[in-house]
C-alpha positions in Angstrom: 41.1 32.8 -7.8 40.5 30.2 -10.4 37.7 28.0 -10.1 40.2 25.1 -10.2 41.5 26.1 -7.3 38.7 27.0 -5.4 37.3 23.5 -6.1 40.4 21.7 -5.0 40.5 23.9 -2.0 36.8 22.8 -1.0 37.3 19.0 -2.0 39.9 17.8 -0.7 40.7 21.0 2.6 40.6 19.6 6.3 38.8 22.9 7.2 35.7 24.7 7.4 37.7 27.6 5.9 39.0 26.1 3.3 35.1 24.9 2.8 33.6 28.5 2.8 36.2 30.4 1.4 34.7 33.0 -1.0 37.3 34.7 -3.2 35.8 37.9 -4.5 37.2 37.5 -8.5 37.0 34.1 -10.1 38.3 33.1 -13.2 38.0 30.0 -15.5 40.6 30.6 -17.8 42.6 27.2 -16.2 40.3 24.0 -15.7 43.3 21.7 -15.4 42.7 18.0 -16.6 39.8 15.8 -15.1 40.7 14.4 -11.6 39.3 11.1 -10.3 37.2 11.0 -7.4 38.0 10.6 -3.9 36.5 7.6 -1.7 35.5 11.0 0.4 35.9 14.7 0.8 38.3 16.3 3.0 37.3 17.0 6.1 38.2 18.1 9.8 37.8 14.8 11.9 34.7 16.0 13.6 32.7 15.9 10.3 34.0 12.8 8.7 31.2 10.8 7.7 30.0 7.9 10.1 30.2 4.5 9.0 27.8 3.0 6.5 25.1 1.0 8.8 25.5 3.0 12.1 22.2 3.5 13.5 23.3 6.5 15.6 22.4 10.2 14.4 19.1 9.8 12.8 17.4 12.9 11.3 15.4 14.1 14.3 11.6 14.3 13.1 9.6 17.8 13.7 8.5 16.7 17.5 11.9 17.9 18.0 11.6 21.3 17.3 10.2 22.0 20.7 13.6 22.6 22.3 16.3 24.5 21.2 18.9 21.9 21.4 16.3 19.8 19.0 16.0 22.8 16.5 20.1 22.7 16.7 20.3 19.0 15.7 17.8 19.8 13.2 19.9 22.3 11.7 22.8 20.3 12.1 21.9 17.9 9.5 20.7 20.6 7.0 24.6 22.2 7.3 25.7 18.8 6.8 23.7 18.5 3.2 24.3 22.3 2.2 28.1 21.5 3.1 27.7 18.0 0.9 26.3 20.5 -1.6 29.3 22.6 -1.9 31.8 19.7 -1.8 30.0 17.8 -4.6 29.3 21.0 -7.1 33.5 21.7 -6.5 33.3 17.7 -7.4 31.7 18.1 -10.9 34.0 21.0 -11.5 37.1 19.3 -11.2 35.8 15.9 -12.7 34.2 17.5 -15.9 36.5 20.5 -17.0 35.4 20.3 -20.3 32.0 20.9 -19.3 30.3 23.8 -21.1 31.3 27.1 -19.8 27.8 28.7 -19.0 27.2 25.4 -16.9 30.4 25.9 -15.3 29.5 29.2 -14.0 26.3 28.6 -13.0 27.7 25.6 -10.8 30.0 28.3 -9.7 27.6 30.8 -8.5 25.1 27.8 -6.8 27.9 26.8 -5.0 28.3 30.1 -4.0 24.7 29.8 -2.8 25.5 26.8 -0.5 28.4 28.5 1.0 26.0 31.4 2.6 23.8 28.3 3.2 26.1 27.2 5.5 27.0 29.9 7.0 23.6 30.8 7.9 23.2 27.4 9.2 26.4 27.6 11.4 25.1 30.8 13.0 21.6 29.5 14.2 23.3 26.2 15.9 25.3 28.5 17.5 22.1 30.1 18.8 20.9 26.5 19.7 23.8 25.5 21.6 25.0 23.3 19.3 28.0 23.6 17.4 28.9 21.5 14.4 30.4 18.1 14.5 28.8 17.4 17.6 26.3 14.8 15.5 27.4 12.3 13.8 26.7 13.4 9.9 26.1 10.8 6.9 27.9 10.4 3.5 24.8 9.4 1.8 24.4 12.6 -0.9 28.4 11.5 -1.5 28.4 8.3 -2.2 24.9 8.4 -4.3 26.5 11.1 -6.8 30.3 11.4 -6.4 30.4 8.5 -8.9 28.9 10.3 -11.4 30.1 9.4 -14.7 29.0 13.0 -16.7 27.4 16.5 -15.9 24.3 14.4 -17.2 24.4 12.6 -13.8 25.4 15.2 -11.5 22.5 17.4 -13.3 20.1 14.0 -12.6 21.2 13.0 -8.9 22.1 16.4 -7.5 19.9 19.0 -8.8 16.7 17.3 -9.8 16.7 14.8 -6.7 18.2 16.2 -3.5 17.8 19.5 -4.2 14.6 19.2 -5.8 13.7 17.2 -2.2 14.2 20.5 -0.6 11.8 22.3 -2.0 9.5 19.7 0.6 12.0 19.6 3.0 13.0 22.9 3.6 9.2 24.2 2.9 8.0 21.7 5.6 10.4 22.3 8.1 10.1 26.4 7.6 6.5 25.7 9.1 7.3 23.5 11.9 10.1 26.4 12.8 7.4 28.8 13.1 4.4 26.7 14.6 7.6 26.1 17.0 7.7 29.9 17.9 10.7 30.4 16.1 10.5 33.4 13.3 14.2 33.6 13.1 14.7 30.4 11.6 11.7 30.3 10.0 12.8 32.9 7.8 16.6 31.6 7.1 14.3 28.8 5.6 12.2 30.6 3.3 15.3 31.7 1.9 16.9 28.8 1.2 13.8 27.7 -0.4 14.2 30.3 -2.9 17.5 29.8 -3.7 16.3 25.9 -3.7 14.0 26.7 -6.7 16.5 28.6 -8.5 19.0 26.2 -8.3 16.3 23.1 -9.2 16.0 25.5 -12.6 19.6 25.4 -13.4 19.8 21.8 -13.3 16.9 21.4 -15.2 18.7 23.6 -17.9 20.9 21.8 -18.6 19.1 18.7 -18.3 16.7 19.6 -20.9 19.9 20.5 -23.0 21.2 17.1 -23.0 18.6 14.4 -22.4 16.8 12.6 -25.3 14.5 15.0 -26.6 12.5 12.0 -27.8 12.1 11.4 -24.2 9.8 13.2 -21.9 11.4 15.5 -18.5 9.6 12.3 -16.4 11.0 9.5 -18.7 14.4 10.9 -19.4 15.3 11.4 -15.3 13.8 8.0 -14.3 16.1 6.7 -16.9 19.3 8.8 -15.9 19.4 7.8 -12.2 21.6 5.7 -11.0 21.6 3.2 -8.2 21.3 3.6 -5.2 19.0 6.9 -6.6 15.6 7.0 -7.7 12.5 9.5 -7.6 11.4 8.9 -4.0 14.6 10.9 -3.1 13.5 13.5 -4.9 10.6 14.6 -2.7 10.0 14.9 1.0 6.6 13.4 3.1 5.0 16.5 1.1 5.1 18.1 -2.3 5.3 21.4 -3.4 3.7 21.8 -6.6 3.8 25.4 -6.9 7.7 25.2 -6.3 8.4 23.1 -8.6 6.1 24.8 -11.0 8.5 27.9 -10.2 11.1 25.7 -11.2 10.3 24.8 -14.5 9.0 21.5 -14.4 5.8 20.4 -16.2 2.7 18.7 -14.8 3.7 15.7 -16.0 6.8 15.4 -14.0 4.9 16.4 -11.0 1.9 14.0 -10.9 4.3 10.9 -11.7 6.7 11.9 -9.1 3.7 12.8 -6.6 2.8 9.2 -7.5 5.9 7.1 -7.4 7.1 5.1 -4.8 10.1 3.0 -4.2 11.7 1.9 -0.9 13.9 4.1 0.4 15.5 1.5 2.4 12.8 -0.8 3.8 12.7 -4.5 2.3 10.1 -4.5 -0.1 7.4 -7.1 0.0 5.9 -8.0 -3.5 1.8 -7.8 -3.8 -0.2 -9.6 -6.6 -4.4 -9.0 -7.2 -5.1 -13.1 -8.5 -8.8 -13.5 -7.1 -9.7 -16.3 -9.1 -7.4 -18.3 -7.1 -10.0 -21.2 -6.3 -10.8 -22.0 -9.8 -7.9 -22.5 -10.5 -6.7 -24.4 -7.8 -9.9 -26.8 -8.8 -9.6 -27.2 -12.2 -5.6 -26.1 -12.6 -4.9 -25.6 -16.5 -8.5 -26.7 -17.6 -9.7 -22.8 -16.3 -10.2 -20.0 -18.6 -11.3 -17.0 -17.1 -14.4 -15.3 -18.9 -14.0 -12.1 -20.7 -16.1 -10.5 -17.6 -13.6 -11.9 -15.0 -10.7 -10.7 -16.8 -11.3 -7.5 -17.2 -12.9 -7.6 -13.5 -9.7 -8.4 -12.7 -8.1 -6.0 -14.6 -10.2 -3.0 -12.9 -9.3 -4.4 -9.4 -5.3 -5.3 -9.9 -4.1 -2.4 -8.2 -6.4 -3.3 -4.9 -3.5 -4.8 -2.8 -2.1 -1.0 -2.6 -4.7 -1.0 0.3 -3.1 -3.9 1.8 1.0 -2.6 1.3 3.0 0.2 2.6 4.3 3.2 0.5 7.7 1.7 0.0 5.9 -2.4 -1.3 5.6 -3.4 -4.7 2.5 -4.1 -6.8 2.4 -6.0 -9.8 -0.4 -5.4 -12.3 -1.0 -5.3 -16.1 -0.6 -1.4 -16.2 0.3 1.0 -13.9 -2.3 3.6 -12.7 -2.7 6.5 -13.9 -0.6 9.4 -12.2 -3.0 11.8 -11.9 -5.5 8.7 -9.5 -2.5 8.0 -8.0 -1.9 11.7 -7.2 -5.5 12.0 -6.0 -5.1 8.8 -3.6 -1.9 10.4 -2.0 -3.9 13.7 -1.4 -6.5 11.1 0.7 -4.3 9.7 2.8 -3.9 6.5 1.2 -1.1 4.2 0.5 1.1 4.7 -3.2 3.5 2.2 -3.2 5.4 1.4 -6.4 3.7 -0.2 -10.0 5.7 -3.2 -11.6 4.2 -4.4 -15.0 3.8 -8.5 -14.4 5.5 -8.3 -17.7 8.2 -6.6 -16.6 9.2 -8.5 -13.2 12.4 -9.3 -14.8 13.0 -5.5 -13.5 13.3 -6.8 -10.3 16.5 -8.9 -10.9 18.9 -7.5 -8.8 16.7 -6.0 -6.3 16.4 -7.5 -2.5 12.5 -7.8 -1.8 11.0 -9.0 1.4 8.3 -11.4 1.0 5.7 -12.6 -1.9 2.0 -11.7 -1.1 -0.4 -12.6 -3.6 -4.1 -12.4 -3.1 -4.0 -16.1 -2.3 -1.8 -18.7 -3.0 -2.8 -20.8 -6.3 -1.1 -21.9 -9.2 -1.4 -19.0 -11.0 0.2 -17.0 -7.8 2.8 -19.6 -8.1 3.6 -19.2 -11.9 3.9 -15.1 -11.6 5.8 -15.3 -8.4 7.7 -18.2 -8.7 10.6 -16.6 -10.4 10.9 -14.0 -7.5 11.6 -16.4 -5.0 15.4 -16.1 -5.3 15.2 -12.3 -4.5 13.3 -12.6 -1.4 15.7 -12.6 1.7 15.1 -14.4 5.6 11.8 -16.3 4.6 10.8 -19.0 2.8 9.2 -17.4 0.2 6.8 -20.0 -1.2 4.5 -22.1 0.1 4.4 -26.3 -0.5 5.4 -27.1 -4.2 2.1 -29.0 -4.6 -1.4 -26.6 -4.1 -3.0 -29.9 -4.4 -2.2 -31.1 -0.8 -2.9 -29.9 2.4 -2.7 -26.2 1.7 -5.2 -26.6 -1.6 -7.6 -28.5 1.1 -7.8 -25.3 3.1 -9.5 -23.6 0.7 -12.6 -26.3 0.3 -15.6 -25.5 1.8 -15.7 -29.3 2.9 -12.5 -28.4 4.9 -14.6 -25.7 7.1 -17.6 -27.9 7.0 -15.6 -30.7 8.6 -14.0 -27.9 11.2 -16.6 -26.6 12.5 -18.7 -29.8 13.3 -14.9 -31.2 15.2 -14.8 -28.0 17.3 -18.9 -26.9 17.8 -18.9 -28.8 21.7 -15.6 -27.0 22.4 -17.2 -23.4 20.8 -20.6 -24.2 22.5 -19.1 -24.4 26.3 -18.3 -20.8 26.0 -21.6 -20.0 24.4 -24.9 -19.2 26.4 -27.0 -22.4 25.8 -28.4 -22.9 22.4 -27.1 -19.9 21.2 -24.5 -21.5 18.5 -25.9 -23.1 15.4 -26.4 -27.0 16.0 -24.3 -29.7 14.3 -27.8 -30.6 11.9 -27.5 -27.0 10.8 -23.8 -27.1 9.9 -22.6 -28.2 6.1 -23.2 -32.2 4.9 -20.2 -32.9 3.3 -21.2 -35.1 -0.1 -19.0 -37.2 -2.4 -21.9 -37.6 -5.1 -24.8 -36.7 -6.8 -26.6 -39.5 -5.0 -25.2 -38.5 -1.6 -26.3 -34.9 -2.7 -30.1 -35.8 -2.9 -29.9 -37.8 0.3 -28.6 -35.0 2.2 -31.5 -32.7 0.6 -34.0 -35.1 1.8 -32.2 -35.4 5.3 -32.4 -31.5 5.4 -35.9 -30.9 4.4 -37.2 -33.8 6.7 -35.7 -31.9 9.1 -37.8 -29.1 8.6 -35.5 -27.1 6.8 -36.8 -26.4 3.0 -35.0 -24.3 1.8 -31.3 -24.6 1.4 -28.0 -24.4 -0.5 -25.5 -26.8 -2.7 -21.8 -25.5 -2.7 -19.0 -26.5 -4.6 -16.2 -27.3 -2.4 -13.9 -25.0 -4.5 -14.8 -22.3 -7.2 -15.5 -18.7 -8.4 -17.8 -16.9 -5.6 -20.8 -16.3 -7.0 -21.0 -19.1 -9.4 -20.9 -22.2 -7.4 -23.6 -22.4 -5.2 -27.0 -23.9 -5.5 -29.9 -21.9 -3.8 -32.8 -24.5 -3.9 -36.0 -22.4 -2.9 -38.6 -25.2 -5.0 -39.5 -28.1 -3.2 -38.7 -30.3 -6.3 -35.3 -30.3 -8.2 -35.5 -28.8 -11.5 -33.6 -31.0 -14.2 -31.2 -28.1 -14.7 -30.6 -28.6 -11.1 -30.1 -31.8 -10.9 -27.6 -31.6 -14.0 -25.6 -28.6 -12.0 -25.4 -31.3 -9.1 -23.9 -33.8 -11.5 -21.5 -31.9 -12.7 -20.1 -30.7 -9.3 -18.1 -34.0 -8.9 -15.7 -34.3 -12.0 -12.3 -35.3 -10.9 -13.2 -36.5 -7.2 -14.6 -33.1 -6.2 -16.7 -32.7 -3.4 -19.7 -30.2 -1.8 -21.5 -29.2 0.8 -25.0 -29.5 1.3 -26.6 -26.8 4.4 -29.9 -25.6 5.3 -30.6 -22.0 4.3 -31.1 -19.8 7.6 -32.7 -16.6 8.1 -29.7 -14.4 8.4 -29.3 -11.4 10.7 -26.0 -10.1 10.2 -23.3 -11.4 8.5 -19.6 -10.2 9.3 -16.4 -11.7 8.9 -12.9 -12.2 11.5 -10.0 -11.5 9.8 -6.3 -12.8 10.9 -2.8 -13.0 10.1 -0.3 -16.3 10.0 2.7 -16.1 11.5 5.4 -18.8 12.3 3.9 -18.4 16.0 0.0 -18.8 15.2 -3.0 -16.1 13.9 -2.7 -12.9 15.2 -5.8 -10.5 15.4 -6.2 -8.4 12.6 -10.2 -7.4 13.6 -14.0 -7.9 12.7 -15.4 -6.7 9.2 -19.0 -6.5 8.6 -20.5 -7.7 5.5 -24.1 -6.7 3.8 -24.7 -9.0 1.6 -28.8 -9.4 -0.5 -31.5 -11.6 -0.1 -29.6 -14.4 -1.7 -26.3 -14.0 0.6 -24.6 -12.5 -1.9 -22.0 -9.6 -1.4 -22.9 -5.7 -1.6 -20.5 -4.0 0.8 -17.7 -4.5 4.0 -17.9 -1.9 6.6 -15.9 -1.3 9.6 -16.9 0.7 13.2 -14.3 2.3 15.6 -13.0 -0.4 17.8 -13.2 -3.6 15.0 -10.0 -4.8 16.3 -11.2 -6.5 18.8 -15.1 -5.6 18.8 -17.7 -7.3 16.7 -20.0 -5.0 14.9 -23.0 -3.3 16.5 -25.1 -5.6 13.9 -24.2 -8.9 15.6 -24.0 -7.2 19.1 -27.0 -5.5 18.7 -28.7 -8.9 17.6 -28.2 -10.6 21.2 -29.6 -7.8 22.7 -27.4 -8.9 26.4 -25.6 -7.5 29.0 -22.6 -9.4 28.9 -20.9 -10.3 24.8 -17.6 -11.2 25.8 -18.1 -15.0 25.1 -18.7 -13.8 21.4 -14.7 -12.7 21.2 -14.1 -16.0 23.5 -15.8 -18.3 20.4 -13.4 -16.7 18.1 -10.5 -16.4 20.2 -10.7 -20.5 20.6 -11.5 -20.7 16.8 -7.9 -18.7 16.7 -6.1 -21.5 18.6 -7.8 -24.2 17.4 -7.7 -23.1 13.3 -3.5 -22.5 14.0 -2.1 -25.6 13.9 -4.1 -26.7 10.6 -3.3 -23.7 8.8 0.6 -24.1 10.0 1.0 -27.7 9.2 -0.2 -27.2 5.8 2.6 -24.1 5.0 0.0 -21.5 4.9 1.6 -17.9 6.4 -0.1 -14.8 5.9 -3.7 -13.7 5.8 -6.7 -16.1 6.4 -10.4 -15.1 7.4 -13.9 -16.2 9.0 -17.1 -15.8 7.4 -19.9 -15.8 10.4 -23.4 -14.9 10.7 -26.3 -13.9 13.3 -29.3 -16.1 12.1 -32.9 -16.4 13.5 -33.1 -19.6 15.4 -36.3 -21.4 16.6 -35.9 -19.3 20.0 -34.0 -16.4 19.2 -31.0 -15.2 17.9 -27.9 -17.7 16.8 -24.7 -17.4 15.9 -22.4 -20.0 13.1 -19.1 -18.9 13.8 -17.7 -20.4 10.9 -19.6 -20.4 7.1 -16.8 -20.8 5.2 -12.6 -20.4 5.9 -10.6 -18.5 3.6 -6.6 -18.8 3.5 -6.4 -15.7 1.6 -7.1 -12.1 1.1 -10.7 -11.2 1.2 -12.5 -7.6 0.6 -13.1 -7.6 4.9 -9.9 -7.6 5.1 -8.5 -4.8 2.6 -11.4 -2.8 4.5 -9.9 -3.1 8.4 -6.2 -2.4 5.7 -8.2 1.0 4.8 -9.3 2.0 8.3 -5.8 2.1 9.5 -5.6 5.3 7.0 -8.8 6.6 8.5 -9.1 8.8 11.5 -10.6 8.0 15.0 -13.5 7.3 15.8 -14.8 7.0 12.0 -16.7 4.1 10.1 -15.5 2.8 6.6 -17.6 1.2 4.0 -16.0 -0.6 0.7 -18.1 -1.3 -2.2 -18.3 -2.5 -5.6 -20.4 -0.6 -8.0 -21.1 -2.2 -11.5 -22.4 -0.8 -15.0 -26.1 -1.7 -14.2 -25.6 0.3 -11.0 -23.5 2.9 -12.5 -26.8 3.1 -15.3 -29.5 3.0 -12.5 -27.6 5.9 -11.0 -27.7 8.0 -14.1 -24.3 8.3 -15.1 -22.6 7.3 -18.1 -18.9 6.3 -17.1 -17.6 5.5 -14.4 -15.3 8.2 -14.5 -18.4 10.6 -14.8 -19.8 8.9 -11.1 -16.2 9.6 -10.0 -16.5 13.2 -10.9 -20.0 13.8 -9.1 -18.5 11.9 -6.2 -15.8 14.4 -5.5 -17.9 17.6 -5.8 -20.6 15.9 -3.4 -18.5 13.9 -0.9 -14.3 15.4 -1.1 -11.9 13.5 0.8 -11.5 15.5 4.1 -8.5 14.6 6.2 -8.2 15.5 10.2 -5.3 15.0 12.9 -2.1 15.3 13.8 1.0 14.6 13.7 0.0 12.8 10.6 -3.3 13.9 8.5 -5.9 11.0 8.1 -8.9 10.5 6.2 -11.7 11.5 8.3 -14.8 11.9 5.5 -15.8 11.5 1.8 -15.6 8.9 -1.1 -12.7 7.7 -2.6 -12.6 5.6 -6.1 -9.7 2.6 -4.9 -9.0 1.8 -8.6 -8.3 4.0 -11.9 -12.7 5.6 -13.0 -10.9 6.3 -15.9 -10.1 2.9 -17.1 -12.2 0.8 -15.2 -14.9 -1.0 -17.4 -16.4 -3.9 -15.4 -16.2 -2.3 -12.2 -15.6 0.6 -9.6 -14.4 0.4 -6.1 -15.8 2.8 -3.5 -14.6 3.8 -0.1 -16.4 5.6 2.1 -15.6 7.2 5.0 -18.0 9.3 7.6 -18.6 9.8 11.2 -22.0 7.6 11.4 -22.5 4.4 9.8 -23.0 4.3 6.1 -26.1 2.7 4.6 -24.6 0.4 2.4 -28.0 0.2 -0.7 -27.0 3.4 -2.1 -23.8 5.9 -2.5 -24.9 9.2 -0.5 -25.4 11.8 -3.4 -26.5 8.7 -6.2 -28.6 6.2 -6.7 -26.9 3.6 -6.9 -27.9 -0.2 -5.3 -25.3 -3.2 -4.8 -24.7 -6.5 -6.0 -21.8 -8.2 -6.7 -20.4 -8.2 -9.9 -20.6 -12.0 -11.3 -17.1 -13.8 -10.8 -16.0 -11.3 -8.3 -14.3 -12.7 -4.7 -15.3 -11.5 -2.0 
């Protein structure tokens, strides 16, 4: 038979016959003239595709594989894609006769291949009780590379990308077969794996052949897909390396496609790291971040991957590394895809689902901003003006002022005296003279030692510890230049902490919803070291602040932040504020025993508590998480001379171990959350272990904590 004719036959036939037939001579010696394609392949009516958007006839996960009519369905849909296979390599034989010879032939002898795969297929349903037709079967592999406009694509979208995703696919499921009790199938598996790889080499023949050679394998098929195609369908929930070594392709390939992410259907929401988002808001264009900030912010820009899903977008100044990327997938942890902020204009064209910086400032808005066409069903910005309502939020006047309004409510759910007082709550001052009244008002009190904070600002640089009973002059000057441009501060009494934590929501259209408790160890001077999270912070506090009290009965401690929910709603949602917001909160020593201020300072944004309880949800039962910062001085004091070096030591003393099923999650060891490699101002460190971590040193180092300066927490 000619090959011509043997493709017609399996194109545009009605039959499975015509599908599988298998002449035993074929000859290329008539390739006819190039024929368009077809809107779809022939096919008997039972196996006509279903229509686009149909919901019915998902592929049925490996839970299914418990039954024998669930392993049928399962190989249902594998027949389906070994059958689309066959029709599409009969596709690029009638659309591209010109083709070169030797890549004619070898299309010839892998469709071949996917013949016997379907037979094979066809027999084992059988088995199951299933016969074929009786689910309804996609067009999706049809419709992403019939419209192929050159071998080049077929080479790109067929063999390099749903093939290649078979490697996983057909690996994985060979397992679940056999973990099901079923060796038969098992085995039909394993050898369509091997033919898998050998057919993942002849496309990467030829794709080699005629790519760029200035390009690289990774560049070159990134560059050759076509929408709706990209790398994530070229691998399944797990990669084979080894296979795809067998294959051919290089390291490189396989660490940047182990590492990419791109929605393979979901929305994608939009993520932005912009942590300097008060300074800005208070001094607008006037604010240049220092060199140390910058590149602070540089190291931490690929944070909000901790916050997104796989199938999200995160903007930064350059991607990650593959190989850290690689290494974050092998823990467990979210990869969703890198945008350059340079290169947003990418997205044109693209549907996203929502904007979510950091926080909402104007340098958010400037980035951002030109999204907001893409994003569909939301309002995808807040007020036009950060200088209204929604820039009040993030004053600490604002919380100063709430807290004092709702204390009575708070304290009739409290034992007696065992919230702060109103007299130890923030003073709210409009002036240096105001600010030295309030001092005097404090200490007379009996209250000597306390704090000055700028209403808005970088953590870590504006606050005023005052430990001297006298006010230096540099003091005093630091006061008088708090209230340029109608500023404002807040003047509290310095209490003997406990434990400080943090309550971290989520705004809706509807309210806050509960998103958990964080606990935060902070130094001598308040300021930040680490965030830790027990089993049960969704709705527990954490055995610090429980432990504090000492009682029988805690409840009223979720009551006070359960009314602080309702009561904080309403603010938040008249001022256009939707998504995350958080609580600092501390356990102090009070005259008569322990006390609790339920609200230090709100924060309509991100915070590090937060992207911690974001990291326990990839973290298995029954653990505790710690996230910390570690900076050079640290990284010096612990005898190391990179931060890639600590990196290194980290993984041969503390691996990421990962425990549970259906889905594997971290369940011990250290994890670095952005690039070692790169980082020069900072590392962050996760931690995960089955007792809670002491958060002055890393286990295995010597390394202490303190914030880096300029850093948010």
């Amino acid at each position: 038979m000619e090959l011509r004719e043997l493709a017609e036959r399996i194109v545009f036939g009605t039959t499975l016959a015509d599908k599988l037939v298998r002449p035993d001579v074929l000859t290329d010696e008539r390739p006819g003239a190039a024929l368009p394609t077809p809107g779809a392949p022939g096919r008997p009516a039972e196996l006509r595709f279903k229509e686009r958007g149909d919901g019915g006839g998902g592929f049925p996960g490996r839970h299914r594989l418990d039954s024998e009519s669930g392993r049928g369905q399962v190989l249902h849909f594998f027949a389906n894609h070994e059958l689309l296979a066959t029709e599409l390599m009969a596709l690029v034989l009638l659309r591209f006769p010109d083709a070169p010879a030797a890549f004619r032939r070898g299309v010839a002898r892998t469709l071949q291949d996917e013949q016997d795969h379907v037979r094979l297929y066809l027999d084992r349903m059988r088995d199951c009780g299933v016969e074929f037709g009786a689910v309804p079967v996609s067009g999706y592999f049809w419709r992403s590379v019939a419209p192929m406009g050159s071998p080049m694509d077929f080479v790109s979208g067929l063999s390099l990308t749903f093939e290649q995703a078979n490697l996983d696919f057909s690996r994985d499921y060979a397992r679940g077969f056999a973990e099901a009790g079923d060796a038969t199938t098992s085995a039909l598996l394993d050898r369509i794996h091997r033919d898998e790889i050998a057919h993942v080499a002849h496309g990467l023949k030829w794709f080699r052949r005629w790519k760029d050679p200035s390009e690289s394998d990774w560049d070159a098929f990134r560059h050759a897909l076509r929408s709706p195609l990209s790398p994530r369908r070229a691998k399944g929930d797990s990669l084979d390396a080894e296979s795809r070594r067998a294959a051919g392709l290089d390291e490189d390939f396989i660490q940047r496609l182990e590492a990419f992410s791109r929605s393979k259907g979901r929305t994608p929401q939009v993520f932005l790291f912009n942590p300097l988002a008060e300074a800005f808001i208070a001094d607008g264009t006037r604010f240049n971040p220092s060199r140390h900030q910058a590149r602070l912010v540089a190291d931490l820009a690929n944070l909000p991957q901790f916050l997104a899903a796989d199938d999200d977008i995160v903007l930064v100044p350059e991607p990650p590394s593959p190989s850290f990327l690689s290494g974050l997938r092998r823990a467990g942890l979210p990869v969703p895809e890198f945008v350059r902020v340079a290169d947003t204009g990418s997205l044109a064209g693209r549907k996203l689902g929502g904007l979510r910086p950091w926080a909402w400032s104007p340098d958010s808005r400037r980035i951002l901003g030109p999204l907001a066409p893409l994003v569909t069903g939301l309002a995808p910005l807040p007020p036009e003006t950060l200088q209204g309502q929604l820039a009040d939020l993030y004053s600490k006047a604002w919380s100063a002022r709430f807290i004092r309004e709702v204390l009575p409510e708070l304290a009739s759910l409290a034992p007696a005296k065992v919230l702060v007082g109103a007299a130890e709550t923030g003073t709210v001052v409009e002036s240096p003279e105001a600010t030295f009244e309030a001092i005097a008002a404090i200490r007379a009190r009996g209250h000597h030692r306390l704090v000055v904070k700028r209403s808005l600002g970088c953590a870590g640089g504006n606050a005023l510890r005052l430990w001297e009973p006298e006010l230096a002059e540099n003091q005093r000057r630091w006061i008088a230049d708090s209230f340029r441009d109608g500023a404002t501060a807040v003047v509290e009494p310095w209490l003997d902490r406990i434990a400080d934590f943090s309550v971290q929501f989520e705004t809706g259209a509807d309210g806050l919803r509960w998103v958990g408790y964080a606990a935060l160890h902070t130094d001598s001077r308040g300021q930040f070291i680490a965030n830790a999270a027990e089993p049960g912070f969704a709705r527990r506090p954490p055995a610090a602040v429980i432990g504090a009290f000492r009682g029988a009965d805690l409840s009223w401690i979720h009551g006070v932040f359960e009314r602080l929910r309702v009561r904080l709603a309403p603010s938040l949602l008249a001022a256009g504020h939707r998504g995350p917001v958080g609580i600092d909160a501390f356990v102090f020593n009070g005259t008569n025993g322990p006390r609790l201020k339920p609200v230090v300072e709100i924060n309509p944004r991100h915070t590090m508590g937060r992207l911690t309880l974001e990291l326990m949800r990839h973290v298995a039962p029954g653990r505790h998480g710690l996230f910390r910062l570690v900076n050079p001085s640290q990284l010096r004091a612990a005898g190391h001379s990179s931060f890639a070096a600590l990196a290194s030591a980290l993984a041969q003393e503390h691996p990421p171990e990962l425990a549970g099923e259906p889905v594997p999650r971290l369940a011990a060891g250290i994890v670095p959350l952005n690039d070692p490699a790169t980082a020069a101002a900072c590392l962050a460190l996760f931690q995960v272990s089955q007792t809670a971590v002491e958060s002055g040193s890393i286990r295995g180092s010597a390394t202490g904590a303190t914030r880096p300066a300029g850093a948010v927490k």
